[in-house]
N, C-alpha and C positions, 0 to 999 in steps of 0.2 A: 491869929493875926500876924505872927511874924513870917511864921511859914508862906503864908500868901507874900509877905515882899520880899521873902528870900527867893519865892520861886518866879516872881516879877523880876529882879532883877536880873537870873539867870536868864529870864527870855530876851529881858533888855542888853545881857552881856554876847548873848548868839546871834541876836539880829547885827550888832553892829559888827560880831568877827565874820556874818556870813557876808556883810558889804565889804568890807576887807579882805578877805581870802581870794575874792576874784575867779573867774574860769579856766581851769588848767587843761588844754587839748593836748591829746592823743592819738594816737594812727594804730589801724590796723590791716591787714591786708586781706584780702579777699581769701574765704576757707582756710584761714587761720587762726589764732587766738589774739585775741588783744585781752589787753590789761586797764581795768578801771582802780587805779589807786583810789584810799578814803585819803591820804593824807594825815590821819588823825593821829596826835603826841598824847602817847598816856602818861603824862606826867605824875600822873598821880598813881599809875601803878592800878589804876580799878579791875575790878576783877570778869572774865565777859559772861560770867556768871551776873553777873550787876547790870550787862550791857544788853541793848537791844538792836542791832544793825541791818539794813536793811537799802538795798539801791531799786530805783524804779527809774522808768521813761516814762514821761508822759501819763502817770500815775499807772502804767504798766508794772507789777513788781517782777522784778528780774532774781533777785534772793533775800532773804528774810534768814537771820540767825538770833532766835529769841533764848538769851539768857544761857548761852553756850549751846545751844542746840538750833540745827536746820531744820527751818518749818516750812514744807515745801508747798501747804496747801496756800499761800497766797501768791505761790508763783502763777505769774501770767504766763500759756500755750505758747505762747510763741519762743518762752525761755526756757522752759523745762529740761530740764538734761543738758545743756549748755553750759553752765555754769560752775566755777570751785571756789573757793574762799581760799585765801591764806591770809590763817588767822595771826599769823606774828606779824605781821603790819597791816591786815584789812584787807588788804588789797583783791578784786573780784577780777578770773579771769573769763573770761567770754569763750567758747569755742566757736569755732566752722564759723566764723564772723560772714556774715551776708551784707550788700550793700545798701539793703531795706534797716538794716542797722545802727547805718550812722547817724548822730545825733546827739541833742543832751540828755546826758544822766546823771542823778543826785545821791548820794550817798550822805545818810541820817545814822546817828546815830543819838541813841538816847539810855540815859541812866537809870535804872532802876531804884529807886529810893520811896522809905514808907509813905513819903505824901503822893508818890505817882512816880508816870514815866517825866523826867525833866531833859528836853533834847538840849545836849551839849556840844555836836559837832555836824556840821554840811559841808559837802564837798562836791560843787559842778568839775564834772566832768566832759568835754565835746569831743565826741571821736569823730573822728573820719576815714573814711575805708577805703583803700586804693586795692587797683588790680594791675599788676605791670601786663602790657602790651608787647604779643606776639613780637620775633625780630622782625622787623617787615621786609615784604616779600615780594619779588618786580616781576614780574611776567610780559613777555612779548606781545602783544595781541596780533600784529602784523607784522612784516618783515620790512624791510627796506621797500619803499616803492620806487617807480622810474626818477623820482625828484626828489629822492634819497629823503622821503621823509620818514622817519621809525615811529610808532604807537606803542605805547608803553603805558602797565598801570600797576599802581605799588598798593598795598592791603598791610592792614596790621588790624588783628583781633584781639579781644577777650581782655578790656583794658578799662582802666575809671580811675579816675571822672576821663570828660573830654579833653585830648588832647589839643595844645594850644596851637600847634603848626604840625606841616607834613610838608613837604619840597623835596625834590630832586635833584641830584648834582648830575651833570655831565662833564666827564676829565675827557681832556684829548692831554697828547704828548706836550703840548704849549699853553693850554689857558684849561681853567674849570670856571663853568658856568652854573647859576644857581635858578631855577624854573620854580614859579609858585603856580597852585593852582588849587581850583576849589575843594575842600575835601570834603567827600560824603560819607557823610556819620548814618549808623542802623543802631539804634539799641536793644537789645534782645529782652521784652517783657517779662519773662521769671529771671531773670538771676540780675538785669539791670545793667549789663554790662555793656562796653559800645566796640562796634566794627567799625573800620573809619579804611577809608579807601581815596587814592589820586588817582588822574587818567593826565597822559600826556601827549601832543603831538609834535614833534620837534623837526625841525632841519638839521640831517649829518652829510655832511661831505661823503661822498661814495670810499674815495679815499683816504681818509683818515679813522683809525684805528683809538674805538671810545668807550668810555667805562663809567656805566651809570650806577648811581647809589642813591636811596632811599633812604630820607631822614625824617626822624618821628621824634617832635618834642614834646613831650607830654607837661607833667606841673614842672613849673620856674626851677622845683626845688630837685629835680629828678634828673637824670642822666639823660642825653638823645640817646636814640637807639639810632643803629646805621644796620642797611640791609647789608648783605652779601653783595661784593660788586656785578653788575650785569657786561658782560664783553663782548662788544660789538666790533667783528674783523671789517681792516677794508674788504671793498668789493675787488676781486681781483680783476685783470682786463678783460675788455669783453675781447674773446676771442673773433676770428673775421669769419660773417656768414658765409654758408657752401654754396656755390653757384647751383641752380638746379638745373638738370640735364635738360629740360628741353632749349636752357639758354644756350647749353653748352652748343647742343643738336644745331641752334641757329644762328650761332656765329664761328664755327668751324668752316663751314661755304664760304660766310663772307671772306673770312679771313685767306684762306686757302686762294680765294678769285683774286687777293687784291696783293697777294703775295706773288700771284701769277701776272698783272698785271706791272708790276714795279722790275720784274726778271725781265720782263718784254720793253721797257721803257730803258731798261740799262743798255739793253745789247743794242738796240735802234743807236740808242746814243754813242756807246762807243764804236759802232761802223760808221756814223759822220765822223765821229773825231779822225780816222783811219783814213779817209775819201783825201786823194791831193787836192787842194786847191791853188789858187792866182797864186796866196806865197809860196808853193812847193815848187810851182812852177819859174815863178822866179828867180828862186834859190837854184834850180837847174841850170838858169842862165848865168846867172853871174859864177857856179863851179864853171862852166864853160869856157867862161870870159878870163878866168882865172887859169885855166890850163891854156890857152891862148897866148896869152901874158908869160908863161912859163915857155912855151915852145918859142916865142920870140927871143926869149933872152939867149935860149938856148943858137937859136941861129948870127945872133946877132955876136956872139962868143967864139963862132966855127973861122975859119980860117977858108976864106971862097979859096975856089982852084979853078972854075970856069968863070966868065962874066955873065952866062946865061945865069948860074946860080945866083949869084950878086943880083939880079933885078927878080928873082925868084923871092928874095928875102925881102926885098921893095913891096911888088906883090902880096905877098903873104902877110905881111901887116895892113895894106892896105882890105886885100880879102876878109881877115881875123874884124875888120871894124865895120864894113859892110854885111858881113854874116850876123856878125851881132846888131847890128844896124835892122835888118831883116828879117831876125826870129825876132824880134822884140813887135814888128808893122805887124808880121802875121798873126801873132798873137792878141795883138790889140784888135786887127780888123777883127779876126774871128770871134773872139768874146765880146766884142760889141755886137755882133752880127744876132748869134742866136744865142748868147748868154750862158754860155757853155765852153767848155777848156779845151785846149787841143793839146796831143800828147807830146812832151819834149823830142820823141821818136821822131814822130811825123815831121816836124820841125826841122831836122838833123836830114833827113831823106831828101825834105823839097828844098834845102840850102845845097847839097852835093846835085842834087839833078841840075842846076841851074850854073856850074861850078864846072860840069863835064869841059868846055870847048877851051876851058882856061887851064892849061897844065899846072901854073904855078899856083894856084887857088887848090886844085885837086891835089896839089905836091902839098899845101898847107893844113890842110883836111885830115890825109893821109898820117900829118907826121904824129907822134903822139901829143 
């Protein structure tokens, strides 16, 4: 009878430490080892000759240590050969951890004493398994097109759980821009691992010179990853197209005709410029009028020595004003007449022919 409430109690004193001790989680990484701590304080020094230890999932048994010895016949296949104990603190370590792995696990441990097994210790354990993801990696799909738009897709493999975000940075020399975009996750059925992939299509300036990076955030509590940067040159100018020869073939004629015609337009031109006209002839008259003017001074300066001379110099002024008086009529009749010039020459011959019967008119003509 007492035995029965000593060993009532002891259940009643392990339910209430296993509401108290709470769930302690754990990590482990993907084909690694993790570590299932028991937690358990031997305070009492019991000896594991005395003890029975044992961890399962899901009433899977993962290892069993009855009374200091490894009894492997209640291990569950799926753990066989995985497992080692260290027994100076309990603690179970897992090998080659898989992601089909993670989960809770209980760790029991119970006393061996003459009225039976009495369990004195439980410990939840929650692992979680992580797998770090590839650096991620941007590959071009296309090149710059005419409207300078780039295609771009960035990948990161062989990663768990699912990452929380993936984005793209584009740097120019003045601003960085940050691009979100849908990502598409694969999980890979045996090993449960995920590929996660972006696609981007973007606007760059032909001209500016840009550096794209791939960022992969995985759990809150983890590092991003950043790709290698992708570097994208500007476009250099576009060089000028080559004329093709038959353009060349069909404007060499034109050209050559119209180069021929602008030579023939100059020379026309300046043979009018060259042609006397009304003012040339003109300007003939009044040098005329001008040496007139000069021979009078000069007579009018002379010292007479006969008096015919003296009415010679009367004459010769009045001649000098009637000759000019005369080229100027003929002139005007004539180019009224048929619109055409007559030559200073001519002008000069038919004033002396008409000047014959007057000596002193002829003696004016005569003088320089």
């Amino acid at each position: 009878m007492a035995l029965r409430c000593t060993m009532g109690l002891s259940t009643t004193l392990f339910v209430m430490a296993l509401l108290l001790s709470g769930v302690a989680s754990m990590k482990a990484y993907f084909n690694k080892t993790g570590d299932l701590p028991c937690h358990f304080r031997n305070s009492k020094n019991i000896s594991l000759n005395e003890l029975v230890v044992f961890w399962q999932k899901k009433e899977k048994v993962l290892y069993e240590l009855f009374r200091g010895k490894e009894n492997p016949q209640n291990v569950h296949a799926n753990f066989k050969d995985r497992t080692s104990l260290d027994q100076d603190n309990l603690t179970l370590r897992l090998h080659n951890v898989q992601i089909k792995d993670k989960g809770l696990y209980q760790c029991f441990i119970h006393h061996q004493q003459p009225g039976g097994m009495i369990p004195i210790h439980q410990k939840d354990i929650d692992l979680s398994v992580l797998a770090n993801f590839s650096q991620p990696e941007i590959m071009l799909i296309s090149n710059r097109t005419e409207n300078s738009d780039i295609n771009v897709t960035c990948s990161s493999v062989q990663g768990y759980p699912k990452p929380k975000k993936m984005y793209l940075l584009l740097k120019t020399m003045n601003s960085t821009s940050e691009y979100d975009a849908d990502m598409k996750i694969i999980q890979d059925n045996n090993t449960g691992l995920y590929n996660v992939s972006i696609s981007l299509s973007s606007l760059v300036f032909p001209e500016t010179n840009v550096s794209i990076f791939c960022v992969l955030q995985p759990e809150p509590t983890q590092t991003q990853l950043f790709s290698q940067p992708y570097n994208i040159d500007a476009k250099p100018p576009r060089p000028p197209l080559p004329v093709p020869d038959n353009v060349l073939r069909t404007a060499l004629p034109v050209l050559l005709l119209a180069g021929c015609v602008m030579v023939v337009f100059f020379m026309i031109r300046t043979k009018r410029k060259k042609k006397p006209g009304p003012s040339h002839e003109c300007e003939v008259i009044r040098v005329e009028g001008e040496e007139s003017e000069q021979a009078k001074e000069r007579v009018e300066n002379r010292v007479p020595e006969r008096p015919n001379e003296a009415q010679c110099v009367v004459n010769i002024s009045k001649t000098d004003s009637v000759r000019k008086a005369d080229k100027l009529k003929i002139w005007e009749t004539k180019r009224v007449g048929d619109g055409s010039t007559l030559d200073p020459g001519a002008i000069s011959i038919w004033a002396v022919a008409n000047t014959k019967e007057d000596p002193c008119a002829q003696q004016a003509i005569d003088k320089p």
